[in-house]
C-alpha positions as CSV (number, residue, x, y, z in Angstrom):
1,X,71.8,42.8,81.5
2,X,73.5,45.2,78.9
3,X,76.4,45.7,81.2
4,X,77.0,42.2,81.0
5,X,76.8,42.0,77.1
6,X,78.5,44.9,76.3
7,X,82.0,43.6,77.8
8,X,81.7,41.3,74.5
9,X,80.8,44.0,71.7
10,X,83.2,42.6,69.1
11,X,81.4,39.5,69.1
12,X,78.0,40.5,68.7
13,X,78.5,43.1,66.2
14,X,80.8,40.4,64.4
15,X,78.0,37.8,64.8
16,X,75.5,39.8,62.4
17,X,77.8,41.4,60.2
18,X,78.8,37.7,59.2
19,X,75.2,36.7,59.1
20,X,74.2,39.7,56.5
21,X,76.9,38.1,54.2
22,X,75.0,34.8,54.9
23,X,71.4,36.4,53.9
24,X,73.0,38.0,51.0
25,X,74.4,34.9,49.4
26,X,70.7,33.6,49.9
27,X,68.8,36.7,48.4
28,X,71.2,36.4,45.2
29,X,70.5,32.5,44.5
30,X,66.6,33.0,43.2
31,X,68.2,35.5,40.7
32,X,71.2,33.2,39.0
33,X,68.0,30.8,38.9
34,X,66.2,33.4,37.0
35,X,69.1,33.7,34.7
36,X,69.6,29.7,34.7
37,X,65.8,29.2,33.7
38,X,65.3,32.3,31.1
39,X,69.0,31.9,29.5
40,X,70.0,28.9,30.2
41,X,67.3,26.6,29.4
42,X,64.5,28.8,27.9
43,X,67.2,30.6,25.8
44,X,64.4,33.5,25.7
45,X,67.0,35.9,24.4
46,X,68.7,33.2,22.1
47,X,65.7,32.4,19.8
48,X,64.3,29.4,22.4
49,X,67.8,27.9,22.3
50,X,69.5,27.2,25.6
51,X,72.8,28.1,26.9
52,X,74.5,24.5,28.4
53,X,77.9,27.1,29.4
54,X,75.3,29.4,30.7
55,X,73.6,26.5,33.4
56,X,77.2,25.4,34.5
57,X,79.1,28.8,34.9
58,X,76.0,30.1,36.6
59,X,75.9,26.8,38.7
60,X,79.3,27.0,39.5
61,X,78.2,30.5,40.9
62,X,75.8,29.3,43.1
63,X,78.1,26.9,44.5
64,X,80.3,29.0,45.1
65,X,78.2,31.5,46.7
66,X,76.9,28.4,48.6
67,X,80.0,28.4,49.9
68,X,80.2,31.4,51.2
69,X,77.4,31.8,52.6
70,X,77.8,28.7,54.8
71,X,81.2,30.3,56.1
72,X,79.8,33.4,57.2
73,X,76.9,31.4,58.5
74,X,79.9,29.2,60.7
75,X,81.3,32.5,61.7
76,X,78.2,33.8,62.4
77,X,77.3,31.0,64.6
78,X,80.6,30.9,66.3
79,X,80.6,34.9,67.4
80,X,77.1,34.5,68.6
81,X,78.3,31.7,70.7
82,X,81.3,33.6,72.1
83,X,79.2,36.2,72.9
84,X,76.2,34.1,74.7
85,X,78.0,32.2,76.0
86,X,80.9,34.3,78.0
87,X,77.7,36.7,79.1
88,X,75.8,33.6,80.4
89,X,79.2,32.5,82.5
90,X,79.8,36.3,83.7
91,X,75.8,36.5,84.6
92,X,76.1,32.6,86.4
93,X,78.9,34.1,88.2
94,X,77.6,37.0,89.2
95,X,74.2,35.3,90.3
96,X,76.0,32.6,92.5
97,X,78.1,35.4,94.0
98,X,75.3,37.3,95.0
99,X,73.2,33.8,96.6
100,X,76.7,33.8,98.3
101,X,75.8,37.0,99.7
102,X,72.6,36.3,100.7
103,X,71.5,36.5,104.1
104,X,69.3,33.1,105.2
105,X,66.4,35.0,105.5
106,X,66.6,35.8,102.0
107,X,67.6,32.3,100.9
108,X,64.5,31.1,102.5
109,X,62.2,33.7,100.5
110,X,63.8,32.3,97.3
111,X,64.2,28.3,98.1
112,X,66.6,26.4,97.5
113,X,65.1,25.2,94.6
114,X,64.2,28.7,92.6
115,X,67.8,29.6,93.3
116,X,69.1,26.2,91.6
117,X,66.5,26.8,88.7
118,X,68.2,30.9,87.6
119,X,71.2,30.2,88.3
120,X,71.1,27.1,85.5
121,X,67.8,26.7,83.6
122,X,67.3,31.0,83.5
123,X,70.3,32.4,82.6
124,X,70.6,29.1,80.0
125,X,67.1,30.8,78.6
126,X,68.7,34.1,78.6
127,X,71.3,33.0,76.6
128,X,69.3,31.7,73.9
129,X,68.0,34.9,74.1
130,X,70.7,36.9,73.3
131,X,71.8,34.2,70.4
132,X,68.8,34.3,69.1
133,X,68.9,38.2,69.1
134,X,72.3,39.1,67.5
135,X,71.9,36.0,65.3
136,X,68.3,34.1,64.4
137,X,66.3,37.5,64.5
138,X,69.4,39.6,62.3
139,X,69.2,36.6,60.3
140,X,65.2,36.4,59.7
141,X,64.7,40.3,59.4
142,X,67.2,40.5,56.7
143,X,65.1,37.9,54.6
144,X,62.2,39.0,55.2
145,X,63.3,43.3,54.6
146,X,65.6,41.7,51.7
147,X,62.8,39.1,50.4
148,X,60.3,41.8,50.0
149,X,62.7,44.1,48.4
150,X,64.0,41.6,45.6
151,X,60.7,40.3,44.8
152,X,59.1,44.1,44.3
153,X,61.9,44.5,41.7
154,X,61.1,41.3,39.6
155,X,57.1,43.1,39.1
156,X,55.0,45.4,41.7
157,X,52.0,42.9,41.0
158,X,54.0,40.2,43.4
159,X,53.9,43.0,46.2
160,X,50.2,42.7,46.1
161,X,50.4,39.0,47.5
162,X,52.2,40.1,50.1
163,X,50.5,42.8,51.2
164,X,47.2,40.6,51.6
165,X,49.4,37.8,53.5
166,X,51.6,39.5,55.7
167,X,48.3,41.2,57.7
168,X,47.0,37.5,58.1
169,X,50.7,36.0,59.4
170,X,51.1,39.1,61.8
171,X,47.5,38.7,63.1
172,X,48.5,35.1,63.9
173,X,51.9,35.7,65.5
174,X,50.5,38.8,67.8
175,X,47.7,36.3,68.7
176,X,49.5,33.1,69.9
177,X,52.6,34.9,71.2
178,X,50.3,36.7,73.6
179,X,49.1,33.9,74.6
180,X,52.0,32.0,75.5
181,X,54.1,34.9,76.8
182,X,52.5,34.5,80.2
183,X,52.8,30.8,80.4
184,X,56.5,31.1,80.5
185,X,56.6,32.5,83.8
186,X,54.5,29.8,85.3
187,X,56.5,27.3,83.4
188,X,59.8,28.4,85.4
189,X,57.8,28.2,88.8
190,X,56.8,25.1,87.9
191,X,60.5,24.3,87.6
192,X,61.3,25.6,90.8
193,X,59.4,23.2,92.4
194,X,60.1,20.0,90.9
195,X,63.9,21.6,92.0
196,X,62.8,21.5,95.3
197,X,60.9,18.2,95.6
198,X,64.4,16.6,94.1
199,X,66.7,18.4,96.6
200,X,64.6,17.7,99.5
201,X,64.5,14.0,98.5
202,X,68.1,13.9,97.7
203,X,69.5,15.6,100.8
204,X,66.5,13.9,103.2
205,X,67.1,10.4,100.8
206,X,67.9,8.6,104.9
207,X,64.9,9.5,106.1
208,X,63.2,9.0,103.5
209,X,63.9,5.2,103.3
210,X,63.8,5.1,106.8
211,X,60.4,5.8,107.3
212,X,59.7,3.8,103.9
213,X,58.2,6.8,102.1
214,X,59.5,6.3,99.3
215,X,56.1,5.8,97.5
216,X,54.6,9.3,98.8
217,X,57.4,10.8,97.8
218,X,57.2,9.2,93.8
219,X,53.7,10.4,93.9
220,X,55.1,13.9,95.4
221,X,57.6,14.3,92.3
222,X,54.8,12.7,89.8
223,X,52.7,15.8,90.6
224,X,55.1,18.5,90.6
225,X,56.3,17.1,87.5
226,X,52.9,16.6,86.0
227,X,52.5,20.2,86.4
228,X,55.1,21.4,84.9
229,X,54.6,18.4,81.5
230,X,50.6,20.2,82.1
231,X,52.2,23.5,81.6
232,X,54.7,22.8,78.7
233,X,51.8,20.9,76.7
234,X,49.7,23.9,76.8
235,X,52.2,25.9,75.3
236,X,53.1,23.1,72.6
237,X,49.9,23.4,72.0
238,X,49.7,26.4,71.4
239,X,52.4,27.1,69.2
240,X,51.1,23.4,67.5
241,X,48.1,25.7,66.1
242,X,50.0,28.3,64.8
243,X,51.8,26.1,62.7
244,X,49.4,24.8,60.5
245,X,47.4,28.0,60.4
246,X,51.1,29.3,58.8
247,X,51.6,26.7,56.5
248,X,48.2,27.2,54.9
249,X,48.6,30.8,54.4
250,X,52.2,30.0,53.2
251,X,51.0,27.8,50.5
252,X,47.9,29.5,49.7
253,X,49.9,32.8,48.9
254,X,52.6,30.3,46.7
255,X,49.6,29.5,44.8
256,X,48.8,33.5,44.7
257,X,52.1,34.1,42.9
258,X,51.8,30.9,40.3
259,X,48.3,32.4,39.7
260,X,49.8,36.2,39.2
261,X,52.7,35.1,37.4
262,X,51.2,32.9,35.3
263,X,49.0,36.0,34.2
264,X,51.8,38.2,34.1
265,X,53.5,36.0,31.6
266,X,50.7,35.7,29.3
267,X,51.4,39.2,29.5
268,X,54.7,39.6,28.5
269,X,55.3,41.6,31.4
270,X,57.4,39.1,33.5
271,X,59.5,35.8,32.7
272,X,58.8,32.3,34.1
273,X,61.7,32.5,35.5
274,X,60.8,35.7,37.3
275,X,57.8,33.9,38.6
276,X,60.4,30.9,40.0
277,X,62.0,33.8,41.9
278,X,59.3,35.4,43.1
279,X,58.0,32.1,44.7
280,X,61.7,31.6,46.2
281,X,61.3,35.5,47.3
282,X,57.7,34.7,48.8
283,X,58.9,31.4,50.9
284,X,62.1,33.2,52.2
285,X,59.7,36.0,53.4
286,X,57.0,33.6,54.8
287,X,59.5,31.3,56.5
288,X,60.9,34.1,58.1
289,X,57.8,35.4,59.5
290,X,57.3,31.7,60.7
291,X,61.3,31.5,62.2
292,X,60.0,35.0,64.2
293,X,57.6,33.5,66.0
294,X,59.8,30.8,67.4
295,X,62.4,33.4,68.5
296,X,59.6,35.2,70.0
297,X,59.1,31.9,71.6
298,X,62.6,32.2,72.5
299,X,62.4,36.3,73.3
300,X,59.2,36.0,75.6
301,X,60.9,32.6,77.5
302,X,64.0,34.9,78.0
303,X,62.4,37.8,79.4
304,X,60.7,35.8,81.8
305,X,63.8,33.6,82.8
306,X,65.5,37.4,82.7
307,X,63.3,39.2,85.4
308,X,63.7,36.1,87.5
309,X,67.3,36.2,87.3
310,X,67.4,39.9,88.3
311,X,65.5,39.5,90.7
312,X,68.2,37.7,92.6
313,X,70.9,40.1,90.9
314,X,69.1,43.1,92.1
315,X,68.1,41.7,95.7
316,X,70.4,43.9,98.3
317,X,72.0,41.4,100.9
318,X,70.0,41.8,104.1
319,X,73.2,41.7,106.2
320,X,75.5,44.3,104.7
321,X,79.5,44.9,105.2
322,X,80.6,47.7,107.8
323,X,84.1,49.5,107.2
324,X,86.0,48.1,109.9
325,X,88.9,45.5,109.2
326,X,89.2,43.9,112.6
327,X,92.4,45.1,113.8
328,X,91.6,45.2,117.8
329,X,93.6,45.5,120.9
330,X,91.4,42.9,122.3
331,X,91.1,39.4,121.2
332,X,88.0,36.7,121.3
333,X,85.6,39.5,123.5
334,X,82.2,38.9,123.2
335,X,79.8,41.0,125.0
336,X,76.1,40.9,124.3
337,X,73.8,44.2,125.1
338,X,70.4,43.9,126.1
339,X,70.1,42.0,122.7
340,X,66.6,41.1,121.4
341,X,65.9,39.4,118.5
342,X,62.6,38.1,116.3
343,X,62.8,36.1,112.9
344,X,61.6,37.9,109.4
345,X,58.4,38.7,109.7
346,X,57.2,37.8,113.0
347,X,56.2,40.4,115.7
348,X,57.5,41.5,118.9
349,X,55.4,38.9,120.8
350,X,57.2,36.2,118.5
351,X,61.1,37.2,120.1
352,X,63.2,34.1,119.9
353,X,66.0,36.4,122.3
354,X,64.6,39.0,124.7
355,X,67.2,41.2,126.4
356,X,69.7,39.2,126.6
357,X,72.7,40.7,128.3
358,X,76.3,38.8,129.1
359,X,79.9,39.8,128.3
360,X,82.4,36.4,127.4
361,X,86.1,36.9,128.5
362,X,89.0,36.4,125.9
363,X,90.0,33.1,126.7
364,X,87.1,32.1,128.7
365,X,84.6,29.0,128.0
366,X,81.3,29.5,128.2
367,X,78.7,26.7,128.3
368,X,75.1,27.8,127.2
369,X,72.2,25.2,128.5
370,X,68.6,25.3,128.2
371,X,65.6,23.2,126.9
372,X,64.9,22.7,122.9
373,X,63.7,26.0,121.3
374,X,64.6,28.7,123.9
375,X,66.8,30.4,121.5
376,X,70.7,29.1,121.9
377,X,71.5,28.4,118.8
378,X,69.9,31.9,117.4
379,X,71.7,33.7,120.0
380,X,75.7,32.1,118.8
381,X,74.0,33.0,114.9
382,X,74.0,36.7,115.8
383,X,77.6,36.6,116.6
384,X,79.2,36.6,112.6
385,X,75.9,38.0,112.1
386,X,74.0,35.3,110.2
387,X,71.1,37.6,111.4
388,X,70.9,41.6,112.7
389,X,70.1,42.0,116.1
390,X,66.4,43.3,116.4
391,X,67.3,45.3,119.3
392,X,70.4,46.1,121.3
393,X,74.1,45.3,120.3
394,X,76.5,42.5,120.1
395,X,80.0,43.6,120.4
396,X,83.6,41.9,119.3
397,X,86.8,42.5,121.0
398,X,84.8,46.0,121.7
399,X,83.5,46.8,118.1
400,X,79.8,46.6,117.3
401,X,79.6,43.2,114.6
402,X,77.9,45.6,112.4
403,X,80.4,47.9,111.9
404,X,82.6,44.9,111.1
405,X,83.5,43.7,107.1
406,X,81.6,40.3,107.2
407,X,84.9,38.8,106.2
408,X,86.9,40.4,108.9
409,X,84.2,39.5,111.6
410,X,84.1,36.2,110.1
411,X,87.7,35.8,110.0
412,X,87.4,35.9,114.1
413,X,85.3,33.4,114.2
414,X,85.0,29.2,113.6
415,X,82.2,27.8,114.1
416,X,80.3,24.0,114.1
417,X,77.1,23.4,113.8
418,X,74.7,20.3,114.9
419,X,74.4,19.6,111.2
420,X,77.6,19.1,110.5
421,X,77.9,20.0,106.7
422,X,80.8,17.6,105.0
423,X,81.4,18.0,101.3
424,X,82.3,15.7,98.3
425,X,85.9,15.8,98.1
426,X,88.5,14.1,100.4
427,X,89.2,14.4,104.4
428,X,91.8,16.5,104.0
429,X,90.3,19.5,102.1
430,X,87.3,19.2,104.3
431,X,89.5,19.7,107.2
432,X,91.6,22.5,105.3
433,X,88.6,24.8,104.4
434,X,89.5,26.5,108.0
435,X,92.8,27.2,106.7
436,X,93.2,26.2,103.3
437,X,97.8,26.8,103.5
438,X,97.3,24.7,106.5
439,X,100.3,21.8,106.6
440,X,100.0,18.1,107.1
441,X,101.2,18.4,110.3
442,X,98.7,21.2,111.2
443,X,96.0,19.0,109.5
444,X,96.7,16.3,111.6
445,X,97.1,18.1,114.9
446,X,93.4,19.8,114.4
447,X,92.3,16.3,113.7
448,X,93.9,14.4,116.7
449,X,92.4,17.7,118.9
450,X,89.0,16.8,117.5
451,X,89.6,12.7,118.2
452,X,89.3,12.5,114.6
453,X,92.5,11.1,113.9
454,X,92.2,7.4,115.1
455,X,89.0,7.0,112.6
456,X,90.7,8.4,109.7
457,X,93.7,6.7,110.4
458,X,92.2,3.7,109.9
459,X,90.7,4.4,106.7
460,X,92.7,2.5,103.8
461,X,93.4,6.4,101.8
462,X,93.4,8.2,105.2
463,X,93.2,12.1,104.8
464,X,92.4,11.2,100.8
465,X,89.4,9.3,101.8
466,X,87.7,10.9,99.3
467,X,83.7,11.6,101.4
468,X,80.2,11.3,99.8
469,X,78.1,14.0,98.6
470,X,76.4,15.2,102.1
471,X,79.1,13.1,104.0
472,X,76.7,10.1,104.0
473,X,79.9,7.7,103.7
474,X,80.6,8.8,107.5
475,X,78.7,8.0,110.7
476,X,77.3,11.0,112.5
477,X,80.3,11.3,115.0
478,X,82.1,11.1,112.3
479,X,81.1,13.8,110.7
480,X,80.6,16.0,113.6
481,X,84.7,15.0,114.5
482,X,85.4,16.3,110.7
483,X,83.8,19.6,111.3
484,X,85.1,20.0,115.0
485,X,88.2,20.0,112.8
486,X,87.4,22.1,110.5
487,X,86.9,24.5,113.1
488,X,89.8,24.3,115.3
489,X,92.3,24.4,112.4
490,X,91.1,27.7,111.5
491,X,92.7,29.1,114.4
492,X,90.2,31.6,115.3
493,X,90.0,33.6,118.4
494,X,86.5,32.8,119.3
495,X,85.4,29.2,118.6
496,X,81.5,28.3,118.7
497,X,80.2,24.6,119.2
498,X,76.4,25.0,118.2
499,X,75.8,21.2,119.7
500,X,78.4,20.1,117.8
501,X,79.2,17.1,120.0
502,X,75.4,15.6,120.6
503,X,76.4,12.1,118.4
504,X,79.9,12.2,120.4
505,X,80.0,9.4,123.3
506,X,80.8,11.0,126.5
507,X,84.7,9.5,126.6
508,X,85.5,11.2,123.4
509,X,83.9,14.5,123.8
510,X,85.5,14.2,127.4
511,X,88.8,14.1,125.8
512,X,88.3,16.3,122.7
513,X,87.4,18.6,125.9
514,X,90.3,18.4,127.3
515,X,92.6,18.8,124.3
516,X,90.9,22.2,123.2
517,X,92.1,23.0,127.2
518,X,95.6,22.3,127.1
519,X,95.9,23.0,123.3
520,X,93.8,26.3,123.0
521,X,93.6,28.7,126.3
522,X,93.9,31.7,124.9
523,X,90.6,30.5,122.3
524,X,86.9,32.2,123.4
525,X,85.2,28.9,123.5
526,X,80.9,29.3,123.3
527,X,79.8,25.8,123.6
528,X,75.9,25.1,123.4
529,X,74.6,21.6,124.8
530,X,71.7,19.9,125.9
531,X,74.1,17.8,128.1
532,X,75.4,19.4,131.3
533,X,78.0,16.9,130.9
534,X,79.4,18.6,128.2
535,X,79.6,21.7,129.6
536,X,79.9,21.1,133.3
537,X,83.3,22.1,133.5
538,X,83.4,25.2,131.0
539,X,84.3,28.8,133.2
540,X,80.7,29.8,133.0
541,X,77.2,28.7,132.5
542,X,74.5,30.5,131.1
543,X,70.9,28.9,131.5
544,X,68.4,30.2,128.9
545,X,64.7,30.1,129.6
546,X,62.6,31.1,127.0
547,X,65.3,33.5,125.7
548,X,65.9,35.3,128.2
549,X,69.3,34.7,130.7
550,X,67.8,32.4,133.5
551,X,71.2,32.4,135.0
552,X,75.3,32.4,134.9
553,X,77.6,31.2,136.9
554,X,79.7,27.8,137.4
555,X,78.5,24.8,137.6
556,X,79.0,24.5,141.6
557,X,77.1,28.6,141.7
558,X,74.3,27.0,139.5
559,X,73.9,23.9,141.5
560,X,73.4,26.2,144.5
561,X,71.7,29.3,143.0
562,X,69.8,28.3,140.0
563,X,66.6,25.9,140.2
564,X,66.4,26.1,136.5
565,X,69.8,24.4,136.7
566,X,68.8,21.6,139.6
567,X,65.9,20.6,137.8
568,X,68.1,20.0,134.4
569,X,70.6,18.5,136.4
570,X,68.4,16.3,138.2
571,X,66.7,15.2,135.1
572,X,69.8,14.1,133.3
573,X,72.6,13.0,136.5
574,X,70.3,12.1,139.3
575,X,71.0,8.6,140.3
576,X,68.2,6.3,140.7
């Protein structure tokens, strides 16, 4: 974290240099009161007679000092907020950057939810932290260093009150804060979850209705959120002991002094107004031992919220950049060597793709078929490498994908997925993210080639149509036509339809078919179906079985060749 804070020096040596003038205008006021109660009113010095130009020059002193102080406090305040606040948006930054670069394994380890919860809540915990260190602790240490050391010099017999209550306060503050540090680690998880419970409900808020669960899921959120209120009460709690336990020994030591000075000045040894300072001394010193336990409230919170936060800054992306920019001979090549391929943690008998070998022609469409779960979609995700191969190679226009930049690789690539993912802005930057310089007319061309463009055309704003958070204002072709879009405009060499038309009717994906044919020859095209319809006519067919190639071949080959391929066929086209 120092790297981060370091960029911002000025500001947080600035931030307690301001707040040592604020402590010193404080430490100086007990004494002018001294002077205001002996001189001025007293007139100990005078015969008993007071000094009225004594009380108001003195007064006008404080004022002013008052003053002062409160400007180097402001200045104080607004150099520790610079400083906290540029580290926490540099540390946000950095943090979403690296969930960026996160492979989806590794965003599954975290959830979705623990990621929202340090990228906001944490680093928001870590900057009270470092406020509260180059501010609120400066500011409490110096009263309580500079509280001891003024009230010492008024009579050694106030030190002896201080010596018998600081070992009681210290006692106390070791005690609770060790208590509560550990709490503040369960209190984030406890977060996290609640995070997750309100994604889930949010993104799944269809289903949810649908299947009128709406009740379950109350209750769901009620007891993730009843944990975390559980958790935060027993640290209120807590800290709702200590403050009592403070106050007493606060006032009981107040008393201390009155009793000592009061002794003391039947003594002749010490004034009453020294004995006013002195208890001014003695509360500045106790309060700040009291302030130190909430900013080791805030410290402990921090260094929890801190080693979660680093643990997402420090977490290597699984999938990591190779050297090479992409510049090939070859264009849209895909070649797979006997590639074999298991999730995370799951063993060899467990391999979604088991020596799967093919090579895909630049230019050429290739349909991929098989039943649900033999491994289609995770055999197009290990093409821009959204997973490593376990075993064997996947090659690029002749280049293994590993050896690629991810952004070059990527750059090669456009692909849509089942779940077609449409954000909250309008139709026209969805359709632009595949080419953000891309012109209206380019804009509209992608659309048309998708069938997109009679829907939107028909929309009051059009291309502004400004979408709903998840794209729930659009129908599921809909949204699927958007991303086909997205996708096409991109201009890619190799283009990848993960079941990207299964809400199209077969007339429009016939035709969207049929554009990306006369408008795209020289595109790879990869296009997984459960449909043969949809892929009847691609160059090639590859049947999967259990992730393993079944067969390839067209669809006329297949029909004769492949039983796998009858059987579908029959299941879906046979007529009755």
């Amino acid at each position: 974290m120092y790297r981060y804070l370091k960029k911002y020096w000025v500001f947080a040596v600035l931030a307690p240099l301001f707040m040592l003038g604020e402590v010193s205008m404080d430490l100086m006021q007990p004494r002018l009161m001294r002077s205001i109660v002996d001189e001025g009113v007293l007139g100990l010095s005078n015969g008993g007679v007071g000094d009225l130009h004594l009380v108001i020059s003195t007064g006008l002193r404080m004022i002013a000092l008052v003053v002062f102080g409160g400007f180097c406090g402001v200045m104080s305040g607004v150099f520790a907020n610079l400083c906290s606040q540029n580290f926490g948006n540099d540390i946000r930054k950095d943090a979403f950057r690296r969930v960026m670069s996160l492979s989806f394994e590794q965003t599954d380890r975290f959830s979705t939810g623990s990621l929202i919860t340090r990228v906001t809540n944490d680093i928001t915990q870590i900057q009270n932290l470092v406020t509260q260190c180059i501010r609120g602790f400066v500011r409490t240490f110096l009263l309580f260093a500079g509280g001891i050391l003024c009230m010492l010099t008024l009579d050694l017999s106030f030190g002896v009150v201080v010596a018998c209550a600081l070992p009681l306060i210290l006692i106390c503050v070791v005690f609770f804060i060790s208590k509560a540090n550990p709490m503040f680690t369960v209190l984030q998880g406890k977060l996290d979850r609640v995070n997750n419970v309100m994604q889930e409900n949010v993104a799944g808020t269809r289903v949810v209705k649908a299947y009128v669960k709406e009740e379950y899921e109350k209750e769901r959120f009620g007891r993730a959120n009843g944990e975390l209120v559980g958790t935060q009460l027993d640290v209120l709690l807590l800290f709702s002991y200590m403050t009592p336990i403070m106050n007493i020994i606060l006032n009981v030591s107040i008393v201390a002094v009155i009793r000592v000075g009061a002794v003391e000045v039947g003594a002749g040894n010490v004034t009453p107004g020294d004995v006013m300072a002195a208890i001014t001394y003695l509360s500045q010193i106790l309060n700040a031992v009291m302030r130190m336990t909430m900013i080791f409230q805030t410290v402990s919170r921090g260094v929890a919220s801190g080693r979660r936060v680093s643990e997402v800054l420090s977490c290597d992306p699984a999938v990591k950049d190779g050297d090479f920019d992409g510049q090939t001979a070859v264009r849209g090549k895909v070649e797979f060597e006997n590639v074999s391929f298991s999730y995370p943690g799951a063993g060899e008998a467990e391999r979604v793709i088991q020596n799967f070998s093919l090579t895909v022609e630049p230019g050429e469409t290739l349909g991929i078929l098989g039943a649900t779960g033999c491994g289609k979609s995770t055999l197009v995700n290990l093409i821009p490498r959204f997973y490593d191969v376990t075993q064997g190679r996947i090659l690029v226009d002749g280049v293994d994908v590993r050896d690629y930049r991810l952004s070059a690789l990527r750059g090669k690539i456009a692909i849509a997925l089942q779940k077609s993912e449409i954000f909250s802005t309008s139709l026209r930057e969805n359709i632009a993210w595949g080419d953000p310089g891309a012109t209206e007319e380019q804009i509209r061309r992608a659309a048309e080639t998708a069938q997109a463009l009679a829907f939107i055309d028909a929309k009051e704003e059009g291309l502004d149509t400004i979408v709903t958070q998840g794209g729930h204002s659009l129908s599921g072709g809909q949204k699927q036509r958007v991303a086909i879009s997205r996708a096409v405009l991109k201009g890619a060499e190799i283009l990848i339809f993960d079941d990207t038309t299964s809400a199209l009717d077969l007339k429009t994906e016939a035709k969207l078919y049929e554009a990306l044919k006369e408008g795209y020859a020289g595109v790879t095209k990869i296009i997984i179906a459960q449909r043969i319809a949809s892929v009847k006519d691609a160059d090639r067919i590859a049947v999967l079985e259990n992730g393993q190639l079944a067969a390839c071949g067209s669809h006329e080959e297949l029909m004769r060749e492949s039983e796998i391929y009858r059987d579908i066929y029959d299941s879906q086209l046979r007529r009755q």
